[in-house]
N, C-alpha and C positions, 0 to 999 in steps of 0.2 A: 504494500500500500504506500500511499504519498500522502504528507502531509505539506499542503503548499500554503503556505504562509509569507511569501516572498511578496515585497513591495511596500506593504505598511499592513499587515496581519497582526493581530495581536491575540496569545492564549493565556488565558488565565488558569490558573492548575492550584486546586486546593487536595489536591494527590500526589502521586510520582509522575516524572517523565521519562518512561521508559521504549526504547528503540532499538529493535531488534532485528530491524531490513538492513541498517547502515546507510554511510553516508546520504547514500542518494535518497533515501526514506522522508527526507527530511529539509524542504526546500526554505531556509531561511533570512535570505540578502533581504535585510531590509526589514526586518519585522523584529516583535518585541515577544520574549515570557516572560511572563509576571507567575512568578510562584508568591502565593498570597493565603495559602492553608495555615489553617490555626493547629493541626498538628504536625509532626515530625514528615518530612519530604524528601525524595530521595532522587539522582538523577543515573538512570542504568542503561549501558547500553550491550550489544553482545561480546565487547572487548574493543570498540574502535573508540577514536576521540570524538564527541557530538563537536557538533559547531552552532553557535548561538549568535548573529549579531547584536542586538540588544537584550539582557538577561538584569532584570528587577525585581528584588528581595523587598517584600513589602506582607511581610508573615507578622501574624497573630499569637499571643498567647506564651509569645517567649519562646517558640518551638525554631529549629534548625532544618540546613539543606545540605542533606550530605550528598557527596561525591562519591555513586560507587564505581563511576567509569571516569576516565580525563574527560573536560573539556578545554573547547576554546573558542574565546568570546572575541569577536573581530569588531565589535563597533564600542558599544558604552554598557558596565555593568553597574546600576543606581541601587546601590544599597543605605535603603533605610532603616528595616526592620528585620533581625532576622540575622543569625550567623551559617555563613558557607563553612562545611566543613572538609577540609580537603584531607590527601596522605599523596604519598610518592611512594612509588607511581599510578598505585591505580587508579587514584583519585585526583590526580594533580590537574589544579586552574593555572590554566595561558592564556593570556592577554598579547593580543596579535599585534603588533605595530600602529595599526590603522586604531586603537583600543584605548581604552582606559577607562576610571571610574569616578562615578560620581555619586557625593555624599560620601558616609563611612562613619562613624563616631563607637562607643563602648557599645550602643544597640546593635550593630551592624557593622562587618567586617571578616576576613578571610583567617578563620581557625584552621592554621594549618599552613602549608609548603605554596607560596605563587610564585611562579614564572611570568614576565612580561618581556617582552620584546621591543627593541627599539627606543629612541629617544633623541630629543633635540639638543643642539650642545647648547649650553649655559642654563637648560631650562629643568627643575626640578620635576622630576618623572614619580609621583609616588605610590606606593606599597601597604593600602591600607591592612596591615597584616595583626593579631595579636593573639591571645589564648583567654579561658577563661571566662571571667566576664569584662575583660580588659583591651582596649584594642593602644597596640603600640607599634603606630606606624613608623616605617622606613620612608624616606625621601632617597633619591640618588640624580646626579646633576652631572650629566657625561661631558668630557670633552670635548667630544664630535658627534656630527648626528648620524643617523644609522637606523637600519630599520630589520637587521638582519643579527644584530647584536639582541644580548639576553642574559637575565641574571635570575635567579631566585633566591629568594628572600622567606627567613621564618623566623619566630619569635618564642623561644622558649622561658616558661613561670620557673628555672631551674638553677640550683649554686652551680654557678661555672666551676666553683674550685673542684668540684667533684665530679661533675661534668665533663670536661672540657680540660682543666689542666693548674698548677698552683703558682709555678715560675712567675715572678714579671721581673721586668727589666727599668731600672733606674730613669726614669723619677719618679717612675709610679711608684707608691706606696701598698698598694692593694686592689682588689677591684670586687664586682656586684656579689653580694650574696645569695641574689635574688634571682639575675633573669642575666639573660643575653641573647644574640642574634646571629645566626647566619645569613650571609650574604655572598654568593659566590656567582660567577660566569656559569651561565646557561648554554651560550654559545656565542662563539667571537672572539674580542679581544680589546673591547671597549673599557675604558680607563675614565673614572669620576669621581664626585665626591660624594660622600655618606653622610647623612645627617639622620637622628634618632634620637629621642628625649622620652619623655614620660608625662603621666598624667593622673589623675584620678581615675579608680584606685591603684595606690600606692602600694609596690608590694615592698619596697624598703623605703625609710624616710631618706629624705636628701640635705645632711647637715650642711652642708658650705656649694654652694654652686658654683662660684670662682674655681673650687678645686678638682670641677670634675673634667676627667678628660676620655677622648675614645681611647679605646684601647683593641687589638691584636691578635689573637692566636696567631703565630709564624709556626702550629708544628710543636713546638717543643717550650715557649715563652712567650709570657705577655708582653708587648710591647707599643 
């Protein structure tokens, strides 16, 4: 069967969206899903990646939208209500070059591993990413533009020191007890800056802000 939805289509789904013909099942340039159920939703397909151009979280009742197949969203994903929950790889969100998102706060935001693609240079590209009931977005501002470049991005509530590793390296004193971030090359070889802060809730307090700086894993030390 064909679901054609291509042009300015729009489906509302207070269920799952599940697809099981593959790509071609599913004609979507130019149309919007609105997943807007008031309980738990789920997106499955027989193992291929769905492709969505417009995809809006606008859920009821505190409930989620989990990922049990990849997708990838090629226009605007408008999260208001409502956490995406992803994994890698079976569940991992991509965000296509031509992509990105709009809104995002602690109600709404991506639990879990996002890939995006592309970015203009000097312009901050960002990663509404967090866990929990917390969202703690990444920012990233490439050097050059590109649309063929790719990083993913995830946010862990966990002690780095046990985690991740105890070393640092002079002048740091120490670093989070609480949480930290991966952010790595997806694909390419595009070079930027990282920006990422905090907010309510707080899962450590932050005595001195002057004193705070990024910090590193190299592998084997903080730096």
């Amino acid at each position: 069967g064909l679901l054609d939805l291509s042009g300015s289509g729009q489906l509302s789904l207070t269920g799952d969206f599940i697809d099981n013909d593959g790509l071609n099942g599913f004609s979507e340039l130019g149309s919007r899903v609105v997943f807007n159920g008031s309980l738990p939703q789920a997106i499955s397909t027989s193992g291929f990646q769905e492709e969505f151009a417009y995809l809006t979280m606008n859920k009821t009742g505190g409930s989620d939208l989990t990922l049990n197949s990849p997708i990838l969203v090629k226009a605007t994903a408008t999260l208001s209500t409502g956490l995406i929950m992803t994994s890698d790889p079976t569940g991992l969100l991509t965000v296509a070059s031509t992509g990105g998102f709009f809104g995002a706060s602690n109600a709404s935001f991506i639990h879990g591993p996002l890939v995006q693609y592309g970015g203009t240079a000097g312009t901050n590209k960002g990663y509404p990413i967090g866990k929990g009931n917390g969202m703690r977005a990444i920012s990233f501002r490439p050097v050059a533009s590109s649309t063929t470049d790719a990083f993913k991005a995830e946010f862990f509530p966990f002690d780095p020191h046990v985690a991740v590793g105890i070393p640092v390296e002079s002048p740091l004193s120490d670093i989070s007890y609480c949480d930290y971030w991966t952010f790595e090359r997806a694909a390419g070889s595009m070079d930027g800056q990282v920006s990422f802060g905090w907010q309510p809730p707080m899962l450590c307090p932050i005595l001195s802000v002057p004193d705070l700086r990024i910090a590193k894993w190299d592998g084997a030390i903080w730096r």
